[in-house]
KEPA-977269 format. One record per atom (N, C-alpha, C): residue number from 1; residue in three letters; atom name; z, x, y. Coordinates in pm, 1 decimal. Layout:
N
<atom n="NUM" res="ALA" atom="CA" w="Z" u="X" v="Y"/>
...
% end
This chain:
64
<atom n="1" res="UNK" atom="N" w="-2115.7" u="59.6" v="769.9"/>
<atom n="1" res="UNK" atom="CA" w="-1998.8" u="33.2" v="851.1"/>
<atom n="1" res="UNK" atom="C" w="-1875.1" u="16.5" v="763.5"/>
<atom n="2" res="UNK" atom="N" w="-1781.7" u="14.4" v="794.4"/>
<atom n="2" res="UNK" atom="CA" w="-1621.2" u="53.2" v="737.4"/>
<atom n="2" res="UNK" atom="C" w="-1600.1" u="-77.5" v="775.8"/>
<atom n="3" res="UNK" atom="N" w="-1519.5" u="-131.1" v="656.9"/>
<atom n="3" res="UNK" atom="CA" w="-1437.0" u="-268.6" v="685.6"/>
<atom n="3" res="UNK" atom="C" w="-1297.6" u="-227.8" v="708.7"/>
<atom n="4" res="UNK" atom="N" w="-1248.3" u="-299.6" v="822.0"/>
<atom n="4" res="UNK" atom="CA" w="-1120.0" u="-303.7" v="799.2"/>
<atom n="4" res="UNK" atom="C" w="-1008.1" u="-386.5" v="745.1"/>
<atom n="5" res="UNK" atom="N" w="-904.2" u="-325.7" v="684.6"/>
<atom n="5" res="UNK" atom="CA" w="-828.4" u="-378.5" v="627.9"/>
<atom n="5" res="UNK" atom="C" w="-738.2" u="-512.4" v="685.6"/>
<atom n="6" res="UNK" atom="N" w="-735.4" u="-592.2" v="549.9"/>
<atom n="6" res="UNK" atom="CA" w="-662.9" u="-761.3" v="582.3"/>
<atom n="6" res="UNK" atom="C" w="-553.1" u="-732.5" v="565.7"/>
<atom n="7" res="UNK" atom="N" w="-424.8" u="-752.2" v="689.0"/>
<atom n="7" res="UNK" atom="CA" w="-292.6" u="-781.2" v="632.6"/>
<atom n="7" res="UNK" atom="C" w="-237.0" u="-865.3" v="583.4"/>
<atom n="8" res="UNK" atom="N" w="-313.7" u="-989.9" v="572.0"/>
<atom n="8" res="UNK" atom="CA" w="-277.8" u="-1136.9" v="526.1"/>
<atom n="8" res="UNK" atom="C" w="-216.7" u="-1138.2" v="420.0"/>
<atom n="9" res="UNK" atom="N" w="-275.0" u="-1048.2" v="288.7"/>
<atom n="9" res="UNK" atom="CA" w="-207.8" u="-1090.6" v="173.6"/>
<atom n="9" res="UNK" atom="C" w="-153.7" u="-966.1" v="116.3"/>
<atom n="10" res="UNK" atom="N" w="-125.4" u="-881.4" v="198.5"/>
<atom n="10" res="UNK" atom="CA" w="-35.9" u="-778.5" v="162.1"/>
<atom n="10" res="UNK" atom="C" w="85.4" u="-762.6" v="216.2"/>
<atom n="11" res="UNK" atom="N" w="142.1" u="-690.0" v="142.1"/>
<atom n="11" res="UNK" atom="CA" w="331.8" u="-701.8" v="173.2"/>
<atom n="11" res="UNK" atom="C" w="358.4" u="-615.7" v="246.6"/>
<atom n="12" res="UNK" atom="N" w="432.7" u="-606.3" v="337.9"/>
<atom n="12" res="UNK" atom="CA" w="472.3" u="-507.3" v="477.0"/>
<atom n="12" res="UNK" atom="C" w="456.8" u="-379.2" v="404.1"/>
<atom n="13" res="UNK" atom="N" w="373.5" u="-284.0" v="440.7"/>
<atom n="13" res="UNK" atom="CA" w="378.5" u="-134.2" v="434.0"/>
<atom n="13" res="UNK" atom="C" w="492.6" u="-67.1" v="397.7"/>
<atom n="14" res="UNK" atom="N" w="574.8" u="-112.3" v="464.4"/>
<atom n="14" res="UNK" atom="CA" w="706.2" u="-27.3" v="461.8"/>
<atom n="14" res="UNK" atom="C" w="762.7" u="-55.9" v="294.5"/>
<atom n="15" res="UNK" atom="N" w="728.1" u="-179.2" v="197.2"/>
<atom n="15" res="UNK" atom="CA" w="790.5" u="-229.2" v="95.3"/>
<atom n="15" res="UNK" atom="C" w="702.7" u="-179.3" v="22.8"/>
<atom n="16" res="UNK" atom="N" w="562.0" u="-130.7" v="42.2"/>
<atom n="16" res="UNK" atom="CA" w="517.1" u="-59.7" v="-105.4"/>
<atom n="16" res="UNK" atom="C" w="560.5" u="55.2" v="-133.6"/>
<atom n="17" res="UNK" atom="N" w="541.3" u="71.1" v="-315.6"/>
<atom n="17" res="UNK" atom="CA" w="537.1" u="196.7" v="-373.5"/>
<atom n="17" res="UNK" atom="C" w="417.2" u="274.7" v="-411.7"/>
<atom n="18" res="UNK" atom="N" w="483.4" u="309.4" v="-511.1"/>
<atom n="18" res="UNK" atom="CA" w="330.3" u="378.2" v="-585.5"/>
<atom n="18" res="UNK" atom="C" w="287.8" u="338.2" v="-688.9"/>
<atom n="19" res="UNK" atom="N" w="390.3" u="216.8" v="-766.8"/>
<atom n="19" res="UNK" atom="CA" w="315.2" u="85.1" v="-844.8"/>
<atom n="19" res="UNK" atom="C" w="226.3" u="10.1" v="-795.9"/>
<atom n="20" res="UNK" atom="N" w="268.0" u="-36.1" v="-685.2"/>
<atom n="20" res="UNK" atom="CA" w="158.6" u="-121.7" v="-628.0"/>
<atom n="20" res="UNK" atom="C" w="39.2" u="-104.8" v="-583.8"/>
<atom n="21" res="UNK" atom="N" w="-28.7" u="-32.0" v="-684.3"/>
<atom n="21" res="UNK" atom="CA" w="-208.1" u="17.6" v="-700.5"/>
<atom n="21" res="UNK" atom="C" w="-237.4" u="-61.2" v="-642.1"/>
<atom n="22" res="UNK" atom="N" w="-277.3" u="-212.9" v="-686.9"/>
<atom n="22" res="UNK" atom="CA" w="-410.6" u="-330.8" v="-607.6"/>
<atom n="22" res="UNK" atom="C" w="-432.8" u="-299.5" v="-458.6"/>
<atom n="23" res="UNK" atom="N" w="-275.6" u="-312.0" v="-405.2"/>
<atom n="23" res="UNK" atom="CA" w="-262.7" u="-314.4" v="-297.5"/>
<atom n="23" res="UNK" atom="C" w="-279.0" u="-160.9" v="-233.4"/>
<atom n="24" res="UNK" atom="N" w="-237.5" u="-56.6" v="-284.2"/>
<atom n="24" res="UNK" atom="CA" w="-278.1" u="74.6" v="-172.5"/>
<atom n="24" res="UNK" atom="C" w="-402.5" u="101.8" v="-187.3"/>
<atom n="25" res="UNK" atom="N" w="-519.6" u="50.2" v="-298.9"/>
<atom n="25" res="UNK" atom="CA" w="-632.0" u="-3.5" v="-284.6"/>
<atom n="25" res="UNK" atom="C" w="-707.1" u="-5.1" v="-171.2"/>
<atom n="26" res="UNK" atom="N" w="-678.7" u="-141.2" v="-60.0"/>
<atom n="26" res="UNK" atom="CA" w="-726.3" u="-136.0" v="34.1"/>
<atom n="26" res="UNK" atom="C" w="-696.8" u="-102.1" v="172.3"/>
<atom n="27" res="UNK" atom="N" w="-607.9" u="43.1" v="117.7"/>
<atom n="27" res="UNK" atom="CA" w="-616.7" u="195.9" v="222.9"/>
<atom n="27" res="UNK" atom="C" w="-658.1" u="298.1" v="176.4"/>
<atom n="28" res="UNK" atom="N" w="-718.1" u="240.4" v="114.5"/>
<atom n="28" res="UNK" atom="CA" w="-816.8" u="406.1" v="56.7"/>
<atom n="28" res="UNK" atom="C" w="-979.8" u="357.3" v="40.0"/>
<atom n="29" res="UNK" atom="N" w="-1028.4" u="446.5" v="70.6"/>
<atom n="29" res="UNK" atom="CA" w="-1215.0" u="398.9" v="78.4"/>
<atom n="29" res="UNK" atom="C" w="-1247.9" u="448.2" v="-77.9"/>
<atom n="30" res="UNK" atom="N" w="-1352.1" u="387.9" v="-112.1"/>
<atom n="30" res="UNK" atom="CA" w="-1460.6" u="410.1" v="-221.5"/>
<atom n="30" res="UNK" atom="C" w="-1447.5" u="549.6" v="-226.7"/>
<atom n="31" res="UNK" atom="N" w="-1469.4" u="627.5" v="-117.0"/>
<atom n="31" res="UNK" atom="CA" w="-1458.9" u="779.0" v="-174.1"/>
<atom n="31" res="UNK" atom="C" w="-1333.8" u="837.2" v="-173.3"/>
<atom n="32" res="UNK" atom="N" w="-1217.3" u="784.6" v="-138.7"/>
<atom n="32" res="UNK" atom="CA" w="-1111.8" u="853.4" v="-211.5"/>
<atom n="32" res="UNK" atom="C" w="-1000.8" u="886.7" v="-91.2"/>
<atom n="33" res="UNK" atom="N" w="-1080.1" u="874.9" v="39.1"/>
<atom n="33" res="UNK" atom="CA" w="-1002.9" u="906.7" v="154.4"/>
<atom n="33" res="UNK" atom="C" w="-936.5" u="782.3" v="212.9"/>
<atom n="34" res="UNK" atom="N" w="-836.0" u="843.3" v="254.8"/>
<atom n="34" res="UNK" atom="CA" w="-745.6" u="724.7" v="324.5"/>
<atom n="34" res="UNK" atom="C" w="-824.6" u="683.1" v="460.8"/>
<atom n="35" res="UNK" atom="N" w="-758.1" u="569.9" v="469.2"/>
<atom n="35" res="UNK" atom="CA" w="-832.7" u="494.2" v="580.9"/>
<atom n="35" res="UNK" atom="C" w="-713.9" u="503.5" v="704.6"/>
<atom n="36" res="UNK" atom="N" w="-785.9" u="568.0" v="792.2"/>
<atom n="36" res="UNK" atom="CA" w="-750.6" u="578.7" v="933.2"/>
<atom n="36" res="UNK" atom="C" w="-641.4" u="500.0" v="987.8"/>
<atom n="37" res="UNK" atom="N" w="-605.4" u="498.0" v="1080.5"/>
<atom n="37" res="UNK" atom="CA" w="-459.0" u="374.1" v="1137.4"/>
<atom n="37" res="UNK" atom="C" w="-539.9" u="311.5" v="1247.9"/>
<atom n="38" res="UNK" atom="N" w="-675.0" u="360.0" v="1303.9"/>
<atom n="38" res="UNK" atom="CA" w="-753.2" u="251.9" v="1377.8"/>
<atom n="38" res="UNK" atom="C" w="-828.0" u="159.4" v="1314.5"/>
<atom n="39" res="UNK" atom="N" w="-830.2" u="219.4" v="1228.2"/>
<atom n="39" res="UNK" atom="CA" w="-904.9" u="114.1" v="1058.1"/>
<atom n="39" res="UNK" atom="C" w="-770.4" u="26.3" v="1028.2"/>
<atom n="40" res="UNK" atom="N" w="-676.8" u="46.4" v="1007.0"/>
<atom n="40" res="UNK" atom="CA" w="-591.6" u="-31.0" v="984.9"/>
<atom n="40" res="UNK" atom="C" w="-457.4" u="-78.8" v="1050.2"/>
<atom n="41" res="UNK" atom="N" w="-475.0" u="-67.3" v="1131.6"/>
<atom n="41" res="UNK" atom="CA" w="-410.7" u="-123.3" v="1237.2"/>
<atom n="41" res="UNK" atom="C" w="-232.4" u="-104.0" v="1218.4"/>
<atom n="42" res="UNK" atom="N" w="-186.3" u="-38.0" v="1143.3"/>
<atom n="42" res="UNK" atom="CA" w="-61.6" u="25.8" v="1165.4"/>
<atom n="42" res="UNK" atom="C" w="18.3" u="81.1" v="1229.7"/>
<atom n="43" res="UNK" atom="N" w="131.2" u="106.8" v="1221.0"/>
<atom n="43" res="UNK" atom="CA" w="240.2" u="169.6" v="1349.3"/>
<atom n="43" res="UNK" atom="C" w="204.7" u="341.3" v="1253.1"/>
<atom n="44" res="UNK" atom="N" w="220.0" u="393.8" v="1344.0"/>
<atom n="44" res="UNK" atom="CA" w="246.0" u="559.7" v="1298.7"/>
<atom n="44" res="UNK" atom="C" w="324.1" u="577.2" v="1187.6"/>
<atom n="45" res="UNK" atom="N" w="428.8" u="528.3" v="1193.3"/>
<atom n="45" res="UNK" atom="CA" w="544.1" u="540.9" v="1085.2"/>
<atom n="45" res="UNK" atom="C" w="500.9" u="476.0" v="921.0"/>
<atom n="46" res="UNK" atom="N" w="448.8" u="328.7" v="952.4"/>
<atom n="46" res="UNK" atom="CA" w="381.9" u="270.8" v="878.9"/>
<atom n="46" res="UNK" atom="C" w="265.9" u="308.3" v="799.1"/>
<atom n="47" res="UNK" atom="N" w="155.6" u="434.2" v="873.7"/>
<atom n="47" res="UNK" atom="CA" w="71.0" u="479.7" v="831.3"/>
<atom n="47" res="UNK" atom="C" w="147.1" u="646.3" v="725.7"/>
<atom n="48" res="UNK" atom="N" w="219.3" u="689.5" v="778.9"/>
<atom n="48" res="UNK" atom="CA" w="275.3" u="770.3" v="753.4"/>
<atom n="48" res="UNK" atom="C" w="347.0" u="763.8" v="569.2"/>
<atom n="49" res="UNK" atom="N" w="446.9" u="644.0" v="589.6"/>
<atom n="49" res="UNK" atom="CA" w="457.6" u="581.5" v="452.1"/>
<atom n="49" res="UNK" atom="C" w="354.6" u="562.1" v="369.8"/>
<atom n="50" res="UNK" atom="N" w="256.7" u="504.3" v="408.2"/>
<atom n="50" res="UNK" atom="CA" w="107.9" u="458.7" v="354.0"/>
<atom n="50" res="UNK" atom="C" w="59.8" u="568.7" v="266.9"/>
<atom n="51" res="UNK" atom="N" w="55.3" u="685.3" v="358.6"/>
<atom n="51" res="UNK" atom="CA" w="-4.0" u="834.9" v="326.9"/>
<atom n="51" res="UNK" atom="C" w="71.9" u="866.2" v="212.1"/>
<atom n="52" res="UNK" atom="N" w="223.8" u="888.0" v="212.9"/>
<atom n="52" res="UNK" atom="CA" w="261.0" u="944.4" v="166.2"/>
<atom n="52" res="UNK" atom="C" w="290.5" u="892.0" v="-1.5"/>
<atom n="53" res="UNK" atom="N" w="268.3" u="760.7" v="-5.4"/>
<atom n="53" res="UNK" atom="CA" w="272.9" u="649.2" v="-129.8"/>
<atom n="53" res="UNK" atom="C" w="169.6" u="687.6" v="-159.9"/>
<atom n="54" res="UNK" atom="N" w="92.8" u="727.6" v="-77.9"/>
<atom n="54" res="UNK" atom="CA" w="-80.9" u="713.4" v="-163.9"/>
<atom n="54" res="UNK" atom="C" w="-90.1" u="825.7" v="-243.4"/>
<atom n="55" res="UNK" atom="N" w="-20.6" u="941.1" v="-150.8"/>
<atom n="55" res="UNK" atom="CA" w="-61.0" u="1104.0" v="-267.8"/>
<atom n="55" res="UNK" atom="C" w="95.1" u="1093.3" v="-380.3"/>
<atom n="56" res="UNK" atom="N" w="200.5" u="1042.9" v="-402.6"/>
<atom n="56" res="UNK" atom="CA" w="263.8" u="996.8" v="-514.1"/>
<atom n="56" res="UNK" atom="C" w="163.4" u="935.0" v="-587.7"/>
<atom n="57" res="UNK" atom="N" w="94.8" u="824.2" v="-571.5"/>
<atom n="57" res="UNK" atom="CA" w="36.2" u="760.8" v="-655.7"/>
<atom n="57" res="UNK" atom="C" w="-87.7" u="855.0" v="-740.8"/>
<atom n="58" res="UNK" atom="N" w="-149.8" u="933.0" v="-660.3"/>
<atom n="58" res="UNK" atom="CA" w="-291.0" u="1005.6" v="-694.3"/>
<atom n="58" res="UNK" atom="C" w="-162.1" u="1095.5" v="-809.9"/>
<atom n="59" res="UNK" atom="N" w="-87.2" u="1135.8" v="-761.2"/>
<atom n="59" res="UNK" atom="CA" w="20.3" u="1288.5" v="-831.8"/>
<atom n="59" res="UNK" atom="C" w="88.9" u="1212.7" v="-978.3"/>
<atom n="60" res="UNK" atom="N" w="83.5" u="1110.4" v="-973.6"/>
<atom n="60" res="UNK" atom="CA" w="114.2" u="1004.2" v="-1087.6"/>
<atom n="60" res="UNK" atom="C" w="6.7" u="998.1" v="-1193.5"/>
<atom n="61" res="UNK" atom="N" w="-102.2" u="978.2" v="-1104.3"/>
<atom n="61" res="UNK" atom="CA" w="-260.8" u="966.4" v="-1194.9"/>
<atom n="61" res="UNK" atom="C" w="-268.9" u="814.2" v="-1196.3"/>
<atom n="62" res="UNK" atom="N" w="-205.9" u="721.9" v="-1057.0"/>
<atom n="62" res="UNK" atom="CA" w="-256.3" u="619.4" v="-1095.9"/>
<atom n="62" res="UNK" atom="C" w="-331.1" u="530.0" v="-1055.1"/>
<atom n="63" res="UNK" atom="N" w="-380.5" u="679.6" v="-926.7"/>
<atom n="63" res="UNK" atom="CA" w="-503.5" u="673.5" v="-848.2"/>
<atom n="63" res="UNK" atom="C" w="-589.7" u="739.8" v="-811.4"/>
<atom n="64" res="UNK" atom="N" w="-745.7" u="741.4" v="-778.3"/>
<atom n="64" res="UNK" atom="CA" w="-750.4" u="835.3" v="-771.5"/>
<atom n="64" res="UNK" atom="C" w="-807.2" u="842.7" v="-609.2"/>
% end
């Protein structure tokens, strides 16, 4: 089963980058794929940012 993601101790979506590895962390699964917006409970727009920080970060190499 898939855990879903805690917003408790993460900083509004909209304020990450693509430094903030720890944290885009837990939107991405063990195998590498992003995690869903019913998995994580985001606005469209919010998931959208999410996505798009995440493949900067992979295009950086500072994720994979």
């Amino acid at each position: 089963m898939e855990t879903e993601v805690k917003n408790e101790n993460l900083k509004n979506p909209l304020e990450l980058n693509c430094f903030d590895v720890q944290q885009l962390r837990s939107y991405v699964r063990g195998t590498g794929k992003i995690v869903p917006r019913r998995r994580t409970h985001l606005s469209a727009k919010e998931q959208r940012h999410i996505t798009h920080i995440i493949k900067q970060a992979r295009f950086l190499l500072l994720m994979k």
